[in-house]
C-alpha positions in Angstrom: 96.0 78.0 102.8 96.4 77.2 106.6 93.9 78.6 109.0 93.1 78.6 113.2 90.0 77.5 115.4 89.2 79.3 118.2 86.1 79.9 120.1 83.8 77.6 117.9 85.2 79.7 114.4 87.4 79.6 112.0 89.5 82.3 110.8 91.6 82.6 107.2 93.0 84.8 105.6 90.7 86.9 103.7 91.7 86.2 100.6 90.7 82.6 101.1 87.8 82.8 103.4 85.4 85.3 100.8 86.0 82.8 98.5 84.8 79.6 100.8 82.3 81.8 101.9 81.0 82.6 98.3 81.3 79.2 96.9 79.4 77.9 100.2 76.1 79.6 99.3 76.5 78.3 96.0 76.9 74.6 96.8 74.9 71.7 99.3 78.0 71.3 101.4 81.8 72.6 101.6 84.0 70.1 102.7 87.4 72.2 103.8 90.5 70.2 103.8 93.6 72.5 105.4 95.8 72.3 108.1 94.5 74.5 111.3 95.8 75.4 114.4 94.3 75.7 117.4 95.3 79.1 118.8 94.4 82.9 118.6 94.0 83.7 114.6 97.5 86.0 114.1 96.6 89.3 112.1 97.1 88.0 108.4 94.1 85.3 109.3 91.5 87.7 110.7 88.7 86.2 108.0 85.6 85.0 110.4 84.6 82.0 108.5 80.8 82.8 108.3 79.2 80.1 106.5 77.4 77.2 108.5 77.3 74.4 105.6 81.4 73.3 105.5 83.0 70.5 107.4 86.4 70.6 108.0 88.5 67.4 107.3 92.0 68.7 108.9 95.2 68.1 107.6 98.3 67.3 110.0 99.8 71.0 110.5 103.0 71.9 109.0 104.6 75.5 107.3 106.5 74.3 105.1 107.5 72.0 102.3 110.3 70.4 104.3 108.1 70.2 107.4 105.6 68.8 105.7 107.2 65.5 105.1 106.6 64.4 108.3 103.0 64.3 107.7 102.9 62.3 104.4 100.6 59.6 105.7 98.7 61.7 107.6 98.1 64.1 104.4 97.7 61.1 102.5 94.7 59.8 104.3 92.9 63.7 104.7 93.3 63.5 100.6 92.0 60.0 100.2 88.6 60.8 102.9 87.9 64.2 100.9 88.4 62.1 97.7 85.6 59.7 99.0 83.4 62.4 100.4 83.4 65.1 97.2 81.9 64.9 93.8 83.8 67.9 92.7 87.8 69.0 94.3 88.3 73.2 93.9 91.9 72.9 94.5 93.9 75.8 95.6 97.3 76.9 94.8 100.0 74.6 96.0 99.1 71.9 98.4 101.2 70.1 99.7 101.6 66.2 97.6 99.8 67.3 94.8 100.1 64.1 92.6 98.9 62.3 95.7 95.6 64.3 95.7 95.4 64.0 91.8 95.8 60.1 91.5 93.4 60.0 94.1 91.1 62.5 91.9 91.6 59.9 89.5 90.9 56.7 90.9 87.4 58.2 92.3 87.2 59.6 89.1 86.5 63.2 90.8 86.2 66.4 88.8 88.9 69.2 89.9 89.2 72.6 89.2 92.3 73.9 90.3 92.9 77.5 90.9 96.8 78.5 90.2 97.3 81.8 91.9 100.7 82.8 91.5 104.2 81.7 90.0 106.4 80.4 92.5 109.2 79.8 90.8 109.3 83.1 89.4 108.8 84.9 92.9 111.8 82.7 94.5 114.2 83.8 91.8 113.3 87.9 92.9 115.7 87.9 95.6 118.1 85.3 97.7 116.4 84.2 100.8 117.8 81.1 102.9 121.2 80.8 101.1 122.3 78.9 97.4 121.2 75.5 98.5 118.1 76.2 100.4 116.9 78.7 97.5 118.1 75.7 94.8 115.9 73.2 96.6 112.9 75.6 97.0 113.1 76.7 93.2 113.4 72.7 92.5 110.5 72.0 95.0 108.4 74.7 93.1 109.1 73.2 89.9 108.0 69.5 90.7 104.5 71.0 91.6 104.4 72.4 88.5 105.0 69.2 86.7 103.2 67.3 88.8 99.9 69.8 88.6 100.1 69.7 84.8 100.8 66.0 84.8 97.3 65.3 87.3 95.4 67.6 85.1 96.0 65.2 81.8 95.4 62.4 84.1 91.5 63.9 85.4 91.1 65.7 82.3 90.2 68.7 84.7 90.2 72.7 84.2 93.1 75.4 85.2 91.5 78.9 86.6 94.7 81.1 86.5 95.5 84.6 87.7 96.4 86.3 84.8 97.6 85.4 81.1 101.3 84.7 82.7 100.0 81.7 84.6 97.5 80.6 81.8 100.8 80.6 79.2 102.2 78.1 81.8 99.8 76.2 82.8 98.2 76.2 79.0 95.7 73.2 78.3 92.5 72.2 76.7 90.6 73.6 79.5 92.3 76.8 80.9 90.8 79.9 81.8 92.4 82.9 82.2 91.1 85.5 84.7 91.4 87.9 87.8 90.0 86.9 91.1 89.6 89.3 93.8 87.6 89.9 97.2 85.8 92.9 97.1 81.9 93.3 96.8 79.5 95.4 94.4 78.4 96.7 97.9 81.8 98.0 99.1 82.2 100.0 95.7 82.8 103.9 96.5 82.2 106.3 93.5 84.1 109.7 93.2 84.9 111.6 90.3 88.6 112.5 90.8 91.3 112.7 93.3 94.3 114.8 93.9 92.3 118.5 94.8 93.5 118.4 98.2 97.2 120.5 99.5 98.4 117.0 100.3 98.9 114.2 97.7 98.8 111.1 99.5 100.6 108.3 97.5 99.1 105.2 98.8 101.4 101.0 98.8 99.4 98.7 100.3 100.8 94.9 100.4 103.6 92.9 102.3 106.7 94.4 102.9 108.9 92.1 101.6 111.8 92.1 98.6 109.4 91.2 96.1 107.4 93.9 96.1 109.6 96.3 94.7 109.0 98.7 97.9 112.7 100.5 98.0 112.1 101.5 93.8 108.7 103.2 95.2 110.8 104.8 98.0 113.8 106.0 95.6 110.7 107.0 93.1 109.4 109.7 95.2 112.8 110.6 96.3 112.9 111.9 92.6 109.7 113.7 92.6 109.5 116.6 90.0 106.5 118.2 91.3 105.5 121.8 93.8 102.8 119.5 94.9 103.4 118.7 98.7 103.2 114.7 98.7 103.5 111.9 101.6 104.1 108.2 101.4 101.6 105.9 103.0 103.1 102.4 103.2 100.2 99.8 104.4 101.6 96.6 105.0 103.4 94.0 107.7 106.9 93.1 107.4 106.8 89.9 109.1 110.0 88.1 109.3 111.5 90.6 106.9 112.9 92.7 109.6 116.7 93.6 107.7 114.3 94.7 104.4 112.7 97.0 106.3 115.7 98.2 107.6 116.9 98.8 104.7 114.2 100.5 103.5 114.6 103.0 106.8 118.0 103.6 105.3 116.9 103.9 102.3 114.5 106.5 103.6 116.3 108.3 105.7 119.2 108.9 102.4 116.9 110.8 100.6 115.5 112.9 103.5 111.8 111.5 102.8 111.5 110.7 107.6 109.1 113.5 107.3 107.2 112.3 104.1 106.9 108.4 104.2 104.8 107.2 107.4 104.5 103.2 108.5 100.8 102.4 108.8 101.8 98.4 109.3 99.4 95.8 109.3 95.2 97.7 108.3 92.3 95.0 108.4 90.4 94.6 105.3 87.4 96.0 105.2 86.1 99.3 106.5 90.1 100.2 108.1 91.8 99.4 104.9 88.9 100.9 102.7 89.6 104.5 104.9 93.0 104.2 103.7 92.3 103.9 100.4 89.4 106.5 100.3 91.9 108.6 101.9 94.5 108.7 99.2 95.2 110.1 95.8 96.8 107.1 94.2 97.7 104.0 94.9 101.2 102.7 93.4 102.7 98.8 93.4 106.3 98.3 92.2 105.9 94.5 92.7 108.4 92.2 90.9 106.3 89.3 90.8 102.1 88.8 91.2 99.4 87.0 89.8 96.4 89.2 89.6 96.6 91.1 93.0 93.5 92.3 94.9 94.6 95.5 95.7 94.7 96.3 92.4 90.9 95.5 92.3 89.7 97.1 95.5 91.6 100.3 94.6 89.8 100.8 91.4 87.0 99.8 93.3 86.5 102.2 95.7 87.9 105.3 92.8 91.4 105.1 93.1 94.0 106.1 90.0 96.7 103.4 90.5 100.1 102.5 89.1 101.9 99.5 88.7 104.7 97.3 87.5 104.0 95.7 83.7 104.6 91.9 85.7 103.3 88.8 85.8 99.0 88.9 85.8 99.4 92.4 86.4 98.7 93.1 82.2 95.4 91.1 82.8 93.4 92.9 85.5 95.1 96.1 84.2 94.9 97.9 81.0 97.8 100.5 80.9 96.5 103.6 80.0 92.9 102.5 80.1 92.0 101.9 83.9 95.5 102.3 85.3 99.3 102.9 84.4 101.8 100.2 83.7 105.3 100.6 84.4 108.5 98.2 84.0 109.9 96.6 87.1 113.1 98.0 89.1 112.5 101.5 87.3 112.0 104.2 89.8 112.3 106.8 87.1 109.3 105.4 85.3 107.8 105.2 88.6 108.2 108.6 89.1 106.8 110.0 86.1 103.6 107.9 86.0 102.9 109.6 89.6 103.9 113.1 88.1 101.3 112.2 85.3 98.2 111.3 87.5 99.1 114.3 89.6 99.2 116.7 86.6 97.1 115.6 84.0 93.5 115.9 85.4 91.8 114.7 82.6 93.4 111.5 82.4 93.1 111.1 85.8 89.3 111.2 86.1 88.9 108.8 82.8 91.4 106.6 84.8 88.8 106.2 87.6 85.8 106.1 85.6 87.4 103.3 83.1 88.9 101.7 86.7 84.9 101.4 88.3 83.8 100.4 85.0 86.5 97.3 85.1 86.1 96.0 89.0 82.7 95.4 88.5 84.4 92.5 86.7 86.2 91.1 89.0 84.0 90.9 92.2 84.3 87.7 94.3 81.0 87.3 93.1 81.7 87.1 89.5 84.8 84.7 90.0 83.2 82.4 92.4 80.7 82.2 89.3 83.5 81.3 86.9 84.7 78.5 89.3 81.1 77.2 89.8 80.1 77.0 86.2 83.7 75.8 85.5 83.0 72.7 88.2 79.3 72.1 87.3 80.4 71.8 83.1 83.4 69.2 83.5 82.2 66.0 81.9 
C-alpha cells in the first residue's frame, strides 16, 4: 500500500492507515516499509497517519508490477534493513518480491503474519483490461505471488489472516485464520430501529466505479423496479481511470430513463461525509463480482443500514444472508431487484435485518481485528 509525505505527515489510504494506527498503540515501535511519494496526498490517500511511534524505511516508488522491476535492488535492500530491524513482519497483501522478503524472514528467522486481502487472480479474470497479453501476464504475475506466498509461509512456518473463507480455502495451512477486517469504530456506531418511512427510498452504492463491481446490474436492477415507492440511486464512488465504464453506465442510464433517479455523488471522505451518506439512506446494495470482506459492508451495518449484496468471494463471511443482510448471485439484476422490493416491503424483516446487522459489526471493529493480528503475532513460536 503506497502512501505520500507532505508537510511533516503521512497520508494512506484509510483502509491501511486505521490499521497502522491501531497496531501502533499496541506495539513499542512500527517500522513502515512502503513506497511514498512526496507530493499532495490525491483523494483515495486522505488517511492522516496519527501515530508518533513508526519509522518509515521507504521503498524505491513504483505502481506497478512491471515498473517495479526497476527497483529490485533497491526493494531488496528496504526488505533486508526491515528484516534486521523487526522481531515480527505484518505483511500486507501483495508486495512487491514476495519470496525476497520471505527468504529474508527466514534467514533472520522473523515471525510473519501475513494479511491476504483479496483474490487477484479472481478479480483480473472479471473483465478484459489492457488487452490478451497484458491481461495473460497480469493473471500469471498474480499467480506467482500466490505460490510464492504459500511457498514462504512453509519456509517461516508463519500464520495467513484472510478476508473471508474464499481466501482461507486458498491460502489453507496449519496456521490460517479466517476473518473480516474492517475500519470502523464502536464510537462511530449509529443506532436506529428501521429505515424506509420516508416518501423517498434512497438506494445507497458506495465503492469504486469500476467493472468489477457489478455497478451497470445495480443500474439495470432498479430499471426493473416493481414498487409505487418513489426511489433514487445514490452512487458514491470515484471512477478513476475508468472513464469509458462510466460512460457506459451514463448510457446505460439514460436507456432506462433512470437521469432523473440515479445522481453521481463521486469521491465522499470517510468519516463524518461518508457516514451522512449512509445515515441518509434506506439501503445500501453492492453487486460486486469479486471482494474479500469489504468494509462497506461493515460500516453500513454499523451505522443501521439494511444492505444487499452479491453471494462472492468473502462476502458469505462477514454476511449472513437472511440473518444481518441479503445475498444475491452475481450478474443477476432480477435477484437484485427483488431483494430491494423485499427490504422495501417487508418491514419486519427489515428491522430484524438491522438489529441482527449492529449485533454482527461489533465484530468486526478495527479494534477487534487488530487484536486478532496482535495475538496471532505475539503466539507464533
Amino acid at each position: 500500500m503506497d502512501g505520500y509525505h507532505h508537510g511533516g505527515k503521512l497520508h494512506f489510504h484509510l483502509s491501511f492507515g486505521r490499521i497502522i494506527d491501531e497496531l501502533s498503540s499496541r506495539c513499542e515501535k512500527v517500522f513502515l516499509c512502503v513506497p511514498l511519494k512526496d507530493a499532495f496526498p490525491d483523494e483515495s490517500r486522505d488517511y492522516r497517519l496519527k501515530a508518533d511511534n513508526v519509522e518509515v524505511i521507504r521503498q524505491p516508488f513504483y505502481t506497478s508490477a512491471i515498473t517495479s522491476l526497476k527497483c529490485f535492488f533497491g526493494i531488496a535492500r528496504v526488505y533486508n534493513r526491515v528484516c534486521c530491524q523487526a522481531d515480527v513482519l505484518f505483511i500486507r497483501g501483495m508486495p512487491a518480491y514476495v519470496g525476497v522478503l520471505y527468504f529474508l524472514s527466514w534467514f533472520y528467522r522473523r515471525r510473519t503474519c501475513h494479511w491476504i486481502v483479496g483474490n487477484p487472480v479472481k478479480l483480473l479474470r472479471t473483465h478484459k483490461r489492457a488487452g490478451f497479453f497484458m491481461d495473460a501476464l497480469s493473471v500469471l504475475y498474480a499467480l506467482q505471488d500466490r505460490f510464492f506466498t504459500k511457498l514462504g509461509r512453509r519456509l517461516v512456518g508463519g500464520a495467513f489472516v484472510c478476508n473471508g473463507r474464499e481466501l482461507g480455502k486458498i491460502y489453507k495451512s496449519p496456521h490460517t485464520i479466517v476473518t473480516a477486517s474492517s475500519t470502523v469504530k464502536e464510537d462511530e456506531f449509529l443506532e436506529r430501529e428501521d429505515t424506509c418511512q420516508g416518501k423517498k427510498i434512497s438506494i445507497l452504492f458506495i465503492g469504486f466505479i469500476r467493472p468489477e463491481k457489478g455497478v451497470e446490474y445495480l443500474i439495470e436492477a432498479v430499471g426493473k423496479l416493481e414498487t409505487d415507492k418513489d426511489w433514487e440511486l445514490v452512487l458514491v464512488g470515484t471512477y478513476g481511470k475508468y472513464h469509458a465504464y462510466k460512460t457506459r453506465l451514463d448510457l446505460l442510464i439514460n436507456q432506462y430513463g433512470l437521469s432523473d433517479k440515479v445522481h453521481w455523488a463521486g469521491y465522499v471522505t470517510y468519516g463524518q461525509p461518508m457516514f451522512e451518506y449512509l445515515r441518509k439512506a434506506d439501503l445500501l446494495v453492492l453487486p460486486t463480482l469479486s471482494e474479500g470482506t469489504p468494509r462497506v459492508l461493515v460500516e453500513a451495518r454499523a451505522n443501521s443500514l439494511p444492505l444487499i449484496a452479491t453471494n462472492v468471494g468473502g462476502i458469505p463471511t462477514s454476511v449472513t444472508d437472511g440473518k444481518d443482510g441479503l445475498l444475491v448471485p452475481p450478474k443477476d439484476p432480477r435477484a437484485l431487484s427483488r431483494a430491494i422490493e423485499r427490504i422495501v416491503d417487508d418491514g419486519e424483516l427489515r428491522r430484524s435485518l438491522i438489529k441482527n446487522g449492529l449485533h454482527s459489526a461489533r465484530k468486526m471493529t478495527v479494534d477487534r481485528f487488530v487484536d486478532l493480528v496482535v495475538n496471532v503475532m505475539e503466539n507464533q513460536t
